[in-house]
MARBA-100565 format. One record per residue (C-alpha): residue in one letter; z, x, y negated. Coordinates in steps of 0.1 Angstrom, whole numbers, plus 5000, padded with zeros to 4 digits. Example, Ala and Ser with C-alpha at 12.3 -4.5 7.8 and 13.67 -1.06 7.14 Angstrom:
2
A507851235045S507151375011
This chain:
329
X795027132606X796827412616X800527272611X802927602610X804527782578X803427672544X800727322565X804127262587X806727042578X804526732569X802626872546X801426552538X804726432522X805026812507X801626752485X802926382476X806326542461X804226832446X801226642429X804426442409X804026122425X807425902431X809726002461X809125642474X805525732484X805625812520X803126032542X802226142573X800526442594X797526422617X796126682642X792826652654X792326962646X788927002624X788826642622X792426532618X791026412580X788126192593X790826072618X793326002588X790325842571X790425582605X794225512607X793825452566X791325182572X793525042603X796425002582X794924852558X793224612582X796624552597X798324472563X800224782567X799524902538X798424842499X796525142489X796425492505X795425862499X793325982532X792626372534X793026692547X794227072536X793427432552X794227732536X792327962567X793528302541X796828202540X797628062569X795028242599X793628062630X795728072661X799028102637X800227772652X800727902688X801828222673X798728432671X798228442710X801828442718X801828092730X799127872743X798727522737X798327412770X800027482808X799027562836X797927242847X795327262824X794227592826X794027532870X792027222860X789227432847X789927772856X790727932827X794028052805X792228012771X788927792755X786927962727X784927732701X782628042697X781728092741X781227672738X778627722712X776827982729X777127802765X775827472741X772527742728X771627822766X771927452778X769527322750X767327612749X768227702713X767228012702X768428322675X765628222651X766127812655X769727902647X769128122617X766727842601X769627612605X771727852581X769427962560X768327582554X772127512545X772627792523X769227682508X770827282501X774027382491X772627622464X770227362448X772927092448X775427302432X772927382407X772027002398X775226922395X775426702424X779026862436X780226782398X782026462399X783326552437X784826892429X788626902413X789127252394X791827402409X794327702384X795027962405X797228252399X794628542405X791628382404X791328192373X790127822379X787827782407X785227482400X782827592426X782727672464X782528052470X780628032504X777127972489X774528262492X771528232472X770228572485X770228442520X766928552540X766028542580X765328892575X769028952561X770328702593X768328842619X770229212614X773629052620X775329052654X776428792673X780128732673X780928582708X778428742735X776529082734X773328872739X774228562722X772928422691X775728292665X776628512641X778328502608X775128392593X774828072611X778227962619X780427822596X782927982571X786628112570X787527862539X790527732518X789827382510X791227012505X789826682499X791426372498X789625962496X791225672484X790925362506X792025002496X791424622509X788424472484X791624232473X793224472464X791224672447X789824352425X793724302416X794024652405X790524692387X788724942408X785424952419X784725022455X782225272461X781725232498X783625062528X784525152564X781924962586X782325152623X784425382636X784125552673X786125852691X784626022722X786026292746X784026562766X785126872788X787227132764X785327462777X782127422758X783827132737X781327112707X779226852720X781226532718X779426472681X776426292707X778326092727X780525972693X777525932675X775725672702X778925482704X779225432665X775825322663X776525072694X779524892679X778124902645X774724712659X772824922635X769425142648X769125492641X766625402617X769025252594X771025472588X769725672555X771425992558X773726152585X776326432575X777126662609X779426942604X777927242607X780527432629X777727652649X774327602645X773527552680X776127172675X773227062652X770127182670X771827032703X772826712681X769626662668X767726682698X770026422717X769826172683X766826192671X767626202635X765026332611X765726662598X765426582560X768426302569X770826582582X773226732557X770826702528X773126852501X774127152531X777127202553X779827392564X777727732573X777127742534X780227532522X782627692545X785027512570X788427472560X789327292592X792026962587X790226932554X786626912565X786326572575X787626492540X785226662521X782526542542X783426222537X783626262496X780326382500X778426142517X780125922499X778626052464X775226122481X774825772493X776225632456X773725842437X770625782459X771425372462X771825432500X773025162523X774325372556X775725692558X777025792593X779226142595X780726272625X781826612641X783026852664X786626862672X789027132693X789527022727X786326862732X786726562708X784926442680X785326122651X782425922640X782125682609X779625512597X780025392559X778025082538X777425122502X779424882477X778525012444
């Protein structure tokens, strides 16, 4: 998450003090930028492991309106890195969007693939919205302006290729993500709550699902969005588990060209691959992505009796979390 103004300050301990819970709970920030909640989600588990902790609240918050990309290095003022990095590869600044085109020309993808890839998320999201699938994940939030919102905003049932295909791309005159296959400027926040299984009998709760494998990886930070492949192959090598066991795969949908390029490395079978949609129809509110991803596969796994769910994504500076999760209810 972007951690400046309103996110800064240890936000974490801000929403503990805010939600009413007593001053003697403590909390803690993590940047891993779009997946500093799926990281939060790992050090949970750890701690628990450890005997660090009792019961914890794992999660993430954006507010993308409130508080704009790039605000944390003052909108350009500042860079994040020196000028050892930027000699290293030859450049002052990195750009998610120019790494997801540079990922399209590497693995061939092209404007139509990419538009099928948002039109098929807009497609999922809008038919599990409308079954009620998102019901028991969704807290409605009372808002000032906006009444109470109980849905997300970012779903577009009128979506068409023929609508996509007059849209211009965003990054290069001659590229091929636009606004209709790349994900959305979002608010959002999700949170998960992770216990041992001895503590949860104690305090009569039902686990849904458990941690089973965890893996990082680390790739060059100019086009950045591939480390999803290498994370994903090391998860599924320290979990022992095939491909073919694992029943459904959430991959967030930054740019299409991460999940053409994803898929085509993997293997996975399309109908596995964000089967309730992603982030191109959901939106992307950044530190609280890999939190609501989570909940979600979570909830998807529960309500179709499925044994492995693995989730991973793409993370600023060329990183990116995996987890793979096992079924307990």
């Amino acid at each position: 998450m972007s951690q400046v103004g309103e996110q800064s300050f240890n936000v974490g301990r801000n929403a503990v003090l805010a939600a009413g819970w007593p001053e003697s709970v403590p909390a803690t920030t993590v940047d891993r930028q779009c997946g500093s909640s799926q990281q939060a989600v790992h050090f949970a588990a750890a701690g628990l492991v450890a005997g660090h902790y009792d019961v914890v609240i794992a999660g993430g918050v954006e507010s993308m309106t409130r508080v704009p990309m790039g605000s944390s290095v003052g909108n350009g003022a500042g860079r994040p890195h020196g000028p050892l990095v930027a000699r290293r590869y030859d450049r002052e600044s990195f750009n998610q969007g120019v790494g997801a085109e540079m990922i399209a020309h590497k693995w061939g993808v092209t404007r139509e693939e990419a538009d099928r890839i948002g039109l098929r998320s807009h497609r999922l999201a809008a038919a599990a919205a409308d079954s009620g699938r998102f019901d028991a994940q969704i807290v409605p939030v009372d808002t000032d302006d906006a009444g109470t919102v109980e849905r997300d905003e970012g779903v577009r049932r009128d979506a068409s290729l023929d609508a996509m295909a007059t849209l211009r791309p965003a990054f290069r005159d001659d590229g091929i993500v636009t606004a209709g296959n790349a994900s959305q400027i979002s608010d959002g926040a999700a949170a998960l709550l992770l216990t041992t299984s001895e503590t949860a009998q104690a305090m009569g709760l039902r686990p849904l699902a458990r941690v089973h494998s965890v893996a990082l990886a680390g790739v060059d930070p100019v086009s950045m969005l591939t480390g999803p492949i290498p994370a994903t192959q090391r998860v599924l090598e320290r979990s022992g588990l095939s491909l073919g066991q694992i029943d459904v795969f959430e991959v967030n949908e930054t740019f299409a060209p991460v999940i053409a390029a994803w898929r085509a490395e993997i293997g996975a079978p399309e109908e596995r691959v964000n089967p309730n949609g992603g982030a191109i129809a959901l939106g992307h509110p950044l530190g609280a992505s890999g939190g609501r991803i989570m909940t979600t596969l979570v909830h998807d796994m529960v309500d179709r009796r499925l044994q492995f769910g693995l989730q991973t994504m793409c993370e600023g500076g060329g990183l990116a979390n995996a987890t793979i999760l096992e079924r307990l209810a």
